[in-house]
DORODREN-104805 format. One line per 2 residues: number of its first residue (from 0); their letters; for each residue x, z, y of C-alpha. Coordinates in nm, 3 decimals, m for minus. Example, Ala and Ser with C-alpha at 12.3 -4.5 7.8 and 13.67 -1.06 7.14 Angstrom:
2
0	as	1.230,0.780,m0.450  1.367,0.714,m0.106
# end
This chain:
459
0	xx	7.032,2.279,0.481  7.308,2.478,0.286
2	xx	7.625,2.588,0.490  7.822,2.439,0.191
4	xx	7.679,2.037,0.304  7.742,2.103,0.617
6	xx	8.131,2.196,0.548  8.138,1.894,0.364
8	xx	7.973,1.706,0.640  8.282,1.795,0.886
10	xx	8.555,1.766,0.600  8.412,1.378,0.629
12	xx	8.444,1.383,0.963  8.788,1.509,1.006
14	xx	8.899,1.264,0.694  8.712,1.001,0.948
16	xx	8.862,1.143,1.270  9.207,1.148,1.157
18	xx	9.217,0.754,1.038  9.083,0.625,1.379
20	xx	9.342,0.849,1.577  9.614,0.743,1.302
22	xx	9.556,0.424,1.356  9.493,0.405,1.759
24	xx	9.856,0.557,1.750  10.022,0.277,1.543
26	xx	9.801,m0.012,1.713  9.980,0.168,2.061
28	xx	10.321,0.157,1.919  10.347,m0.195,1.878
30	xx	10.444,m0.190,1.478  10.780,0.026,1.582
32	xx	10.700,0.462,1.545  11.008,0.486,1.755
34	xx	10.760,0.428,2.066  10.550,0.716,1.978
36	xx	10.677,1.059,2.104  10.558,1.192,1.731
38	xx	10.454,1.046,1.394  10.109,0.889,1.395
40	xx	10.016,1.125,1.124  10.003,1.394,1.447
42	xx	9.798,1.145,1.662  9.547,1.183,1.362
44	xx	9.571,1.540,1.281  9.519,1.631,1.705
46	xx	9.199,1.426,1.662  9.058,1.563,1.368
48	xx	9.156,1.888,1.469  8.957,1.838,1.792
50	xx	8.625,1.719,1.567  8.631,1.992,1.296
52	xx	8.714,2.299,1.472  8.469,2.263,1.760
54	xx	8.202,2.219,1.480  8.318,2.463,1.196
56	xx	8.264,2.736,1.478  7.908,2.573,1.573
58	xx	7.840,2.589,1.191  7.970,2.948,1.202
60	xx	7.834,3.121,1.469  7.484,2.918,1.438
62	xx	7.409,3.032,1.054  7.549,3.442,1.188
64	xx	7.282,3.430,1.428  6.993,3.242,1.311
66	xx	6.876,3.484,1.109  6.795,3.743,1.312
68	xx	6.670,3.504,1.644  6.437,3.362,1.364
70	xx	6.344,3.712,1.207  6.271,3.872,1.598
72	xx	6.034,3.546,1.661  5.852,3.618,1.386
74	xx	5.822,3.952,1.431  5.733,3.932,1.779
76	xx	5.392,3.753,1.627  5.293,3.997,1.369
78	xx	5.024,4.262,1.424  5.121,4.621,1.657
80	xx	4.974,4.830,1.285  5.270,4.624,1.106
82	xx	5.550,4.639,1.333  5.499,5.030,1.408
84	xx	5.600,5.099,1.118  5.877,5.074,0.915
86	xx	5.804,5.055,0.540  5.525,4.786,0.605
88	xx	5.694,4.590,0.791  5.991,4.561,0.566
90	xx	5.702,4.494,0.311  5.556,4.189,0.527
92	xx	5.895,4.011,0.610  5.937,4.006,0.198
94	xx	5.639,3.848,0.161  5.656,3.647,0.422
96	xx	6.026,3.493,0.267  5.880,3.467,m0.029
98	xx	5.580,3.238,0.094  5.803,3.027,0.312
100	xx	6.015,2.945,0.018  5.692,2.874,m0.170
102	xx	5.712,3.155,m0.412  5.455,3.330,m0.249
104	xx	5.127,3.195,m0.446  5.101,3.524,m0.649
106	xx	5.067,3.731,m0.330  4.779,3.860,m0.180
108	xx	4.816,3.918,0.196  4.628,3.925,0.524
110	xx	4.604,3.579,0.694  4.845,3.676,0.960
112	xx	5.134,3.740,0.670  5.082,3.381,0.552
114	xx	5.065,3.196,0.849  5.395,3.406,0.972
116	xx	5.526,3.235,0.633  5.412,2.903,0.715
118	xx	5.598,2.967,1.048  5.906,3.026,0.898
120	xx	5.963,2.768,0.709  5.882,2.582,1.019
122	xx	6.129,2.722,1.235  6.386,2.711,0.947
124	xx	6.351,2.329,0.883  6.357,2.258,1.301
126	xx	6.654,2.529,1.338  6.845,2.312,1.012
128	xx	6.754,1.985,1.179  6.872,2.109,1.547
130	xx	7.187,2.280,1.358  7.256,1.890,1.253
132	xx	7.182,1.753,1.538  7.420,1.970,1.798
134	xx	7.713,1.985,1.509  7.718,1.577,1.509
136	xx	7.731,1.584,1.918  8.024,1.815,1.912
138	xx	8.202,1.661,1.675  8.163,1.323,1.825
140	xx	8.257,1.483,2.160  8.551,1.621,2.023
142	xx	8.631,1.273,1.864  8.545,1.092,2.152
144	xx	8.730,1.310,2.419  9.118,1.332,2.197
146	xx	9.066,0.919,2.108  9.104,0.872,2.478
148	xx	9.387,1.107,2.538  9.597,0.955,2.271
150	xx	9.931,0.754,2.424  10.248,0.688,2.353
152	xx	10.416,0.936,2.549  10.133,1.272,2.458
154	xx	10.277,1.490,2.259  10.073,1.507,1.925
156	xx	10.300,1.675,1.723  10.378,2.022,1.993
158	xx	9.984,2.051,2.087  9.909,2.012,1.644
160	xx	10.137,2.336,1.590  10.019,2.511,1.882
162	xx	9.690,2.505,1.758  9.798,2.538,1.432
164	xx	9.977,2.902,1.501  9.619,2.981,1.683
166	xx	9.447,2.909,1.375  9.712,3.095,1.188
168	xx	9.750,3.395,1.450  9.328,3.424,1.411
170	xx	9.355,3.418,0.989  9.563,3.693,1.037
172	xx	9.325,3.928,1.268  9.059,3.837,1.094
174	xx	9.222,3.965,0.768  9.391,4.309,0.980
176	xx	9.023,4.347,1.161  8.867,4.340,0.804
178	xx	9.062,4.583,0.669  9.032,4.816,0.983
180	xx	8.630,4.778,0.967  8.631,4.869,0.581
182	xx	8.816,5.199,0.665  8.650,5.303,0.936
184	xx	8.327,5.189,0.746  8.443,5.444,0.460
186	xx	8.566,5.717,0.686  8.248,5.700,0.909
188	xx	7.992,5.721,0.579  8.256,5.979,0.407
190	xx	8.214,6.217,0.752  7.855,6.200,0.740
192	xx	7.900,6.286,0.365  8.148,6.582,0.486
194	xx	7.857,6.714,0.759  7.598,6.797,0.409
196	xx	7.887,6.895,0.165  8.192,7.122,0.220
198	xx	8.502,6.902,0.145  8.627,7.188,m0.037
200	xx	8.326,7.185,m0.283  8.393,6.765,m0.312
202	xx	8.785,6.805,m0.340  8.800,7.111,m0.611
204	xx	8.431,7.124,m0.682  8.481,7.135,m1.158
206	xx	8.115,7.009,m1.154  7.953,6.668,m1.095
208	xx	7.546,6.624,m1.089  7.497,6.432,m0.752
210	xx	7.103,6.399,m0.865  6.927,6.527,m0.562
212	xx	6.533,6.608,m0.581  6.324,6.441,m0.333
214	xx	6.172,6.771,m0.337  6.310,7.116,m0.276
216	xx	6.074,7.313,m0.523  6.246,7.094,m0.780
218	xx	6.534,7.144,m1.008  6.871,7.129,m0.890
220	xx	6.764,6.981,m0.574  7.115,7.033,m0.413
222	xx	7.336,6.885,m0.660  7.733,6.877,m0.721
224	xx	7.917,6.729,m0.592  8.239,6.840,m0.716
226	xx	8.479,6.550,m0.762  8.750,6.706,m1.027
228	xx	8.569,6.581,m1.359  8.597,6.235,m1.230
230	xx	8.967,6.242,m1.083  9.053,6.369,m1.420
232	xx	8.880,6.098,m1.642  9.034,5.847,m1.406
234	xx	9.389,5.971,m1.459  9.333,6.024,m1.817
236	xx	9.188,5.667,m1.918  9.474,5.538,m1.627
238	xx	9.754,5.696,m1.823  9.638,5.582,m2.186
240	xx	9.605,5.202,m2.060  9.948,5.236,m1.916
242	xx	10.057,5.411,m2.224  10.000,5.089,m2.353
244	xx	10.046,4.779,m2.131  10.381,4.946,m1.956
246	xx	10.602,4.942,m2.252  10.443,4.632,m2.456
248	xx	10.446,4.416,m2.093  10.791,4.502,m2.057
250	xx	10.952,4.429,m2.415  10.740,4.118,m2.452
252	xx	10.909,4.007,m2.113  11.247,4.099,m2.188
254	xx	11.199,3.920,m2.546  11.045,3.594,m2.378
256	xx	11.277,3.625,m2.088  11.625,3.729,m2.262
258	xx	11.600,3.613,m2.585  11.317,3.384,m2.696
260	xx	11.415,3.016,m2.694  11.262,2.809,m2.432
262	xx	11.000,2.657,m2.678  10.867,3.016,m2.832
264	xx	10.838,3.057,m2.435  10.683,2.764,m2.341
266	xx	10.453,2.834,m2.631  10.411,3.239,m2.612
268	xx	10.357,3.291,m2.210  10.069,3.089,m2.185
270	xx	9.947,3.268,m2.490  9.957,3.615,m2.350
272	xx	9.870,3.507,m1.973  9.529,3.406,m2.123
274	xx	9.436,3.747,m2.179  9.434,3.753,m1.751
276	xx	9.153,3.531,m1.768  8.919,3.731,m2.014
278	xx	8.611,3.844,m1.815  8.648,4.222,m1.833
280	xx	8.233,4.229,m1.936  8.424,4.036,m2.287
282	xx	8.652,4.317,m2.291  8.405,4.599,m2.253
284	xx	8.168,4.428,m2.553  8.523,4.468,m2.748
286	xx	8.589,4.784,m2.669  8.238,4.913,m2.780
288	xx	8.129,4.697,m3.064  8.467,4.727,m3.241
290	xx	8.752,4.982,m3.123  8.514,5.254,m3.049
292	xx	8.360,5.233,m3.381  8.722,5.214,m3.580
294	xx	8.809,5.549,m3.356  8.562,5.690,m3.470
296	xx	8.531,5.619,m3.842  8.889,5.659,m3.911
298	xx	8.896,5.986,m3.709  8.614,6.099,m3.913
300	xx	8.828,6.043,m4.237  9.078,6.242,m4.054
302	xx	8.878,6.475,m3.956  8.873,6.452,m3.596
304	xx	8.575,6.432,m3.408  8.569,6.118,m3.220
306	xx	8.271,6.031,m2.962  8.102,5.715,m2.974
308	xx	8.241,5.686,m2.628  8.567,5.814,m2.589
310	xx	8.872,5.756,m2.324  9.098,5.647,m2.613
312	xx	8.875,5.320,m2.635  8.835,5.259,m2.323
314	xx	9.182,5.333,m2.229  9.320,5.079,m2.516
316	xx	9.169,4.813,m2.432  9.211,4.823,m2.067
318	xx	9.588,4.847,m2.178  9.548,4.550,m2.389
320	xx	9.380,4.386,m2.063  9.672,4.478,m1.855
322	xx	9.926,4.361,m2.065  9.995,4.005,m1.848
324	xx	9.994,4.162,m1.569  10.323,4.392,m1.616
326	xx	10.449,4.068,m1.831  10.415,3.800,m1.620
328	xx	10.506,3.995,m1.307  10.799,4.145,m1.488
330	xx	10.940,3.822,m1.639  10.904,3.612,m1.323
332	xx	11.119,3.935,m1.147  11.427,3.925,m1.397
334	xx	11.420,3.553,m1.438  11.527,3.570,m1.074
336	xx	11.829,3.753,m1.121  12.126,3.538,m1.016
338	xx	12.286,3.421,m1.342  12.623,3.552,m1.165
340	xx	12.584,3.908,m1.256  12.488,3.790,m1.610
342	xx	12.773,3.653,m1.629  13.014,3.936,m1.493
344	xx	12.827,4.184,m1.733  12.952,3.935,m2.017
346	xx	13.305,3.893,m1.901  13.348,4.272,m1.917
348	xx	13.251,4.259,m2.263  12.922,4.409,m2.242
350	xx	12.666,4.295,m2.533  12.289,4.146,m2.438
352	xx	12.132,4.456,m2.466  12.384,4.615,m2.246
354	xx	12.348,4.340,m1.966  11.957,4.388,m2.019
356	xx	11.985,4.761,m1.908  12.269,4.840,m1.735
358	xx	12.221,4.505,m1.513  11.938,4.282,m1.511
360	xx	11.652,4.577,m1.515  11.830,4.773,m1.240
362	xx	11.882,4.461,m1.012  11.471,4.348,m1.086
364	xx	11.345,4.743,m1.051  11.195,4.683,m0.749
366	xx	10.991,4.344,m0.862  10.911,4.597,m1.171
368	xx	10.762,4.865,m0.957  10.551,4.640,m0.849
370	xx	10.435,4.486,m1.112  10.295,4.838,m1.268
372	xx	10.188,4.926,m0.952  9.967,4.640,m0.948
374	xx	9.872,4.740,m1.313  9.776,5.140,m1.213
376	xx	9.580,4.984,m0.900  9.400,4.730,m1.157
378	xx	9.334,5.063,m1.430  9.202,5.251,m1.140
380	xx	8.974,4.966,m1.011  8.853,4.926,m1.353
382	xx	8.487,4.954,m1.375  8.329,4.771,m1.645
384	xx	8.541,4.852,m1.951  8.469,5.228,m1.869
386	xx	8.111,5.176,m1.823  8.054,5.027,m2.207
388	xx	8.319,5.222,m2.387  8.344,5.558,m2.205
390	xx	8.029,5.645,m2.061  7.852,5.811,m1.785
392	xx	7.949,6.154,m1.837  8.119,6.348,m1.624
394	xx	8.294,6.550,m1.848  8.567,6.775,m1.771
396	xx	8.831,6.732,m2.052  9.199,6.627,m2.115
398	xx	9.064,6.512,m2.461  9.063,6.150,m2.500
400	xx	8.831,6.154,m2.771  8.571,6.271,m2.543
402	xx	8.354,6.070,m2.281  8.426,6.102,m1.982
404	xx	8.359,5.887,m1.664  8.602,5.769,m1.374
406	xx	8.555,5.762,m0.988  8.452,5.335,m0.956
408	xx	8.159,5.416,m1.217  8.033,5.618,m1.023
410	xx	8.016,5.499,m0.700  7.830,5.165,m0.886
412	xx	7.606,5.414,m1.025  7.543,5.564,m0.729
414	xx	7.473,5.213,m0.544  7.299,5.054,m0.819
416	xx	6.901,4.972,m0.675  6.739,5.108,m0.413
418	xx	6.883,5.418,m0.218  6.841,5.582,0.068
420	xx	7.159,5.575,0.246  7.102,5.907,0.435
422	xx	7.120,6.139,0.108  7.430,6.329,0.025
424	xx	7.430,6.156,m0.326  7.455,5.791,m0.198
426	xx	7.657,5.943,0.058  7.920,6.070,m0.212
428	xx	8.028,5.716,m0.321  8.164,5.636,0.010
430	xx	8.342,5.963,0.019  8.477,5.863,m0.335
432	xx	8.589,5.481,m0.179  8.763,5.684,0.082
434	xx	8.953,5.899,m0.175  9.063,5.583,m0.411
436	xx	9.180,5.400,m0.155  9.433,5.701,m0.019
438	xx	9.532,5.734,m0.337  9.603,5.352,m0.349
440	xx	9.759,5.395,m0.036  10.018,5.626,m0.149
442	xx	10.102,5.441,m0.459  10.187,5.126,m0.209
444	xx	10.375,5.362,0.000  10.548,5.522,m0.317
446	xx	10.667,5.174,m0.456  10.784,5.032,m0.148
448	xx	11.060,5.327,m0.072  11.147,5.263,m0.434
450	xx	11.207,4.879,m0.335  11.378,4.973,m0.041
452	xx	11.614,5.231,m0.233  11.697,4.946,m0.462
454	xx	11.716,4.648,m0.289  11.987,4.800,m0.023
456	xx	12.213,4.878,m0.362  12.183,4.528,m0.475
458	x	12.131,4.290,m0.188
# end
């Protein structure tokens, strides 16, 4: 049974929960809410609260670990020559997945592998059907045991926040915990990457080959893993999509902001905020199918010799893509300048275009670091634009009319299909994680002294 019908399942239950605990509250109060020591809208929410929470854990915890209980019981059957090793048994719990979900026809396996299948989907329909089972008891538990608390004189409303600001206060680790276990998930995989290559070699290293031979009589079987080719194409295609989207997302929202009329706005920010929703894959087929090839044709008649996959294509478009992201941001930021200072600027005798940038862009610089940090974090994060317009090589140039690559290319073409995760070159794209997201870090860190420098001149 999918984990999606089951959420559904309690959302009915709560909707359920809540109307019988809404109601048991009004049927105590007589007709008059001033009886009730809170609104029976808290009588419902502390019952439904008491159903769906008990079971959305059961749900939770039951589908983390029923996996692997599953998985060891089946193991636990198969043959000692299968589960001594490794690479066969991987092997046998494919197959055997693959015949429990009746896709298995085309295989040809021992007896033991199929009837290990057969088992499977056994224990997967009882564990479903028990899952069911045990969430309905809970929940009805849950019902059953707030119904009967509910009075007059219980406070719904103070025990419905307090277990709101637990469910709040547990959101919130959750998210911090996340983060902390994705760092120390890159920093313990970028060590291990540190203990076969000299940082030194990774940080300054002007050559990038991280093809390692499975052999050591073979050629270049220790790779390179030096990191400055792709730092470079990174900052390069970075600073021509900023190039554009920077000064474009700004005028557009000081024209749609300051002086477009409120229909051309109404009309025109929708417009541009569409580009936001693009699929970046649509973008990519852009850049290569039709900017790449007017680069290089018209720098042919100029003489210049333009690659088929260049930075300068790449690098456009992703400007073109960024576009509503400095605009929007931008133009929500200086719309939110109080109209007083506007007004001051005015009675001074200062024109529009004075206001504009001697007082409305100084007082919404902060909200406009922002916004193009959040524009350099999206160009950096950029993967497939680069992949279909600038290439795979790791070229060490300045030259934007020459392929080059950037760092979040290659770590998906390190990652891409099957890899053994103890080999400096899969290795390398966690130490390459770990590098973009410092460098992320100190952009945040960057813009928010900026904000504070500017916000205590104009607060």
């Amino acid at each position: 049974m999918s984990l999606s019908f089951l959420l559904l399942a309690v959302a009915a239950l709560c909707a359920l929960s809540f109307y019988f605990g809404r109601q048991r509250a009004i049927a105590l109060s007589g007709g008059r809410y001033s009886n009730l020591h809170s609104l029976p809208a808290h009588y419902g929410m502390y019952v439904a609260l008491w159903c769906g929470l008990p079971a959305l854990l059961l749900v939770i915890v039951w589908h983390v670990f029923q996996g692997s209980i599953i998985e060891a019981m089946i193991i636990s059957d198969l043959p000692a020559e299968i589960t001594g090793d490794t690479g066969k048994l991987s092997l046998a719990l494919n197959s055997i997945s693959l015949i429990a979900a009746g896709n298995g026809q085309h295989l040809s396996v021992s007896p033991e592998i199929i009837d290990a299948g057969r088992r499977l989907a056994s224990l997967q329909t009882i564990a479903n059907a028990a899952l069911v089972v045990v969430m309905l008891a809970v929940a009805t538990t849950g019902i059953a045991l707030s119904y009967r608390k509910i009075d007059p004189d219980m406070r719904a409303r103070n025990n419905v926040e307090r277990i709101s600001r637990w469910i709040m206060i547990t959101c919130s680790a959750i998210a911090i915990l996340s983060t902390v276990g994705i760092v120390f998930s890159l920093m313990f995989e970028a060590i291990h990457f540190f203990s076969k290559v000299s940082p030194l070699e990774f940080l300054f290293g002007l050559e990038w080959s991280p093809q390692t031979a499975i052999r050591a009589d073979q050629v270049a079987s220790d790779g390179a893993f030096g990191a400055i080719p792709l730092f470079v194409g990174t900052l390069l295609i970075t600073l021509i999509a900023m190039a554009v989207a920077v000064p474009v997302g700004l005028f557009s929202a000081i024209y749609m902001g300051e002086y477009a009329s409120s229909k051309f706005r109404a009309v025109a920010k929708p417009a541009l905020e569409i580009l936001a929703g693009v699929p970046t894959v649509v973008y990519g087929f852009f850049a290569a199918l039709t900017v790449a090839p007017f680069l290089r044709d018209n720098g042919a008649i100029l003489g210049l010799d333009v690659s088929s996959e260049s930075a300068l294509a790449a690098g456009l478009v992703m400007g073109v893509m960024i576009i509503p992201f400095v605009s929007s941001l931008s133009d929500d930021v200086m719309s939110q300048v109080p109209q007083s200072l506007r007004d001051g600027s005015y009675g001074l005798g200062a024109t529009k275009s004075e206001t504009i940038r001697h007082v409305i862009f100084p007082a919404a610089l902060p909200g406009i670091v922002g916004a193009v940090l959040l524009a350099v974090s999206r160009a950096i994060g950029e993967t497939m634009i680069v992949v279909m317009a600038a290439g795979l090589a790791a070229n060490m140039t300045v030259n934007p009319l020459q392929a080059v690559t950037t760092v979040t290319v290659q770590i998906v073409t390190l990652l891409v299909g099957d890899q053994e995760f103890d080999s400096a070159k899969t290795l390398s794209a966690f130490a390459l994680g770990l590098v973009l997201f410092l460098v992320t870090l100190g952009l945040n860190v960057f813009a928010l002294k900026v904000v504070q420098k500017y916000r205590e001149k104009y607060d």
